[in-house]
C-alpha positions in Angstrom: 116.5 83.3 79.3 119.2 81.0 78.9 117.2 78.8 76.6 116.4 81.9 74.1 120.6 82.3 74.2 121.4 79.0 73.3 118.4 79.0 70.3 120.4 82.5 69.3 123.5 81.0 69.6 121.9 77.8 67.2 119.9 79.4 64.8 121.2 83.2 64.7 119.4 86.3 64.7 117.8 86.2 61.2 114.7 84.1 62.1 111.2 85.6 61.1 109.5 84.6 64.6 111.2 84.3 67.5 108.4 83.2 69.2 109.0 79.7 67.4 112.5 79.6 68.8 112.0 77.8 72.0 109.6 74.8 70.1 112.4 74.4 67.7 115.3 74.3 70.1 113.0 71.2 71.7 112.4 69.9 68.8 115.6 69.6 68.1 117.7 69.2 71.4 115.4 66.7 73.2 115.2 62.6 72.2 111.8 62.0 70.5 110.0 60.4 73.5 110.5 63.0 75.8 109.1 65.4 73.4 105.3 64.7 74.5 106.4 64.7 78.0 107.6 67.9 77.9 104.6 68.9 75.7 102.8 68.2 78.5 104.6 69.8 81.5 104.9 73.1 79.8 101.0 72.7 79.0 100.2 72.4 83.1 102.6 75.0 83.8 100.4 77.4 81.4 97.3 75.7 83.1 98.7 77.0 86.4 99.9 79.9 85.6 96.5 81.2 83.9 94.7 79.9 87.0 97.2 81.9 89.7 96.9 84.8 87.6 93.0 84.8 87.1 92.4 83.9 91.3 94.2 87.1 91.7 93.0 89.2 89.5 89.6 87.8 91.4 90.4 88.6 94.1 91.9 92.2 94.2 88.7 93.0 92.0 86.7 91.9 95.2 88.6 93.1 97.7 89.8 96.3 96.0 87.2 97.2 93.8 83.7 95.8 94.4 84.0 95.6 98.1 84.7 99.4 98.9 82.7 100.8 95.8 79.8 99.0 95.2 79.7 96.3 97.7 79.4 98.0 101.0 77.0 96.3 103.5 77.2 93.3 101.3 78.0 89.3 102.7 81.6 87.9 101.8 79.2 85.4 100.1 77.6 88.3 97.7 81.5 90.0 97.2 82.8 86.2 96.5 80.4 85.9 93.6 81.2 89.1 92.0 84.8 87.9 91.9 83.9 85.0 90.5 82.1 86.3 88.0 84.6 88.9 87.0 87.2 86.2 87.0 84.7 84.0 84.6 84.9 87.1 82.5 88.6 87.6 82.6 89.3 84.6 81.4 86.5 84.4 78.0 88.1 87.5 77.2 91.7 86.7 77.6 90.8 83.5 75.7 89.6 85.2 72.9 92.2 87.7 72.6 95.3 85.4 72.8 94.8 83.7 69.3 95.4 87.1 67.7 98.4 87.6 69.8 100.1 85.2 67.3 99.8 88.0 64.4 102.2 90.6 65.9 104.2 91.2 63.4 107.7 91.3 66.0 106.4 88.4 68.1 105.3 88.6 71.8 107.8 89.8 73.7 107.9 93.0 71.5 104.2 93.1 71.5 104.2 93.1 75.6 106.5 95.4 75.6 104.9 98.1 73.0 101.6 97.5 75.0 103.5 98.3 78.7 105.4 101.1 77.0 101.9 102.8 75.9 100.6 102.3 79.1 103.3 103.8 81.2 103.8 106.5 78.9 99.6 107.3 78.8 99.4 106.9 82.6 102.7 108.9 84.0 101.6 111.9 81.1 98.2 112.5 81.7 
């Protein structure tokens, strides 16, 4: 948060994306050769993040889903593979999704809130 304050506090609140914000604050704050540097730490630290969120998702599929529904009497090795394979899933279909994410018109953040606002409301009014 307190790097999308001080790019406020820079650039004001008339910017078009805000999503560009936090590239042009480091653009702009850090010396020139640290730029790859740190072009590369936040790339890992997407890396990891997709890959902790997509073992997860795995595995609550397995255990939560597959396993009671349609895995019963099955090996861990059988209920392992499905995970997998849901997880392989997971990510070609996140991975085609997020280049579109780029076109919401109020940026990401507003766009991931709409989408948990819709949900909640859908879910708790049904």
């Amino acid at each position: 948060m307190i790097p999308g304050i001080v790019a406020f506090h820079i650039y004001g609140a008339g910017v078009k994306n805000p999503d560009l914000l936090y590239s042009r604050l480091v653009n702009d704050v850090l010396p020139k050769p640290l730029i790859g540097f740190f072009a590369a730490a936040m790339f890992g630290s997407v890396l990891s993040v997709f890959n902790g969120v997509l073992n997860s998702a795995s595995t609550l599929f397995a255990l939560n889903v597959y396993s009671p529904v349609l895995g019963k009497g099955k090996s861990d090795k059988e209920i392992i593979s499905k995970g997998k394979l849901f997880g392989l899933v997971l990510a070609i279909i996140s991975m085609t999704i997020a280049p579109f994410i780029m076109y919401a018109p109020q940026g990401l953040f507003q766009y991931l809130q709409t989408v948990n606002y819709r949900f909640y409301y859908t879910a708790h009014n049904l």
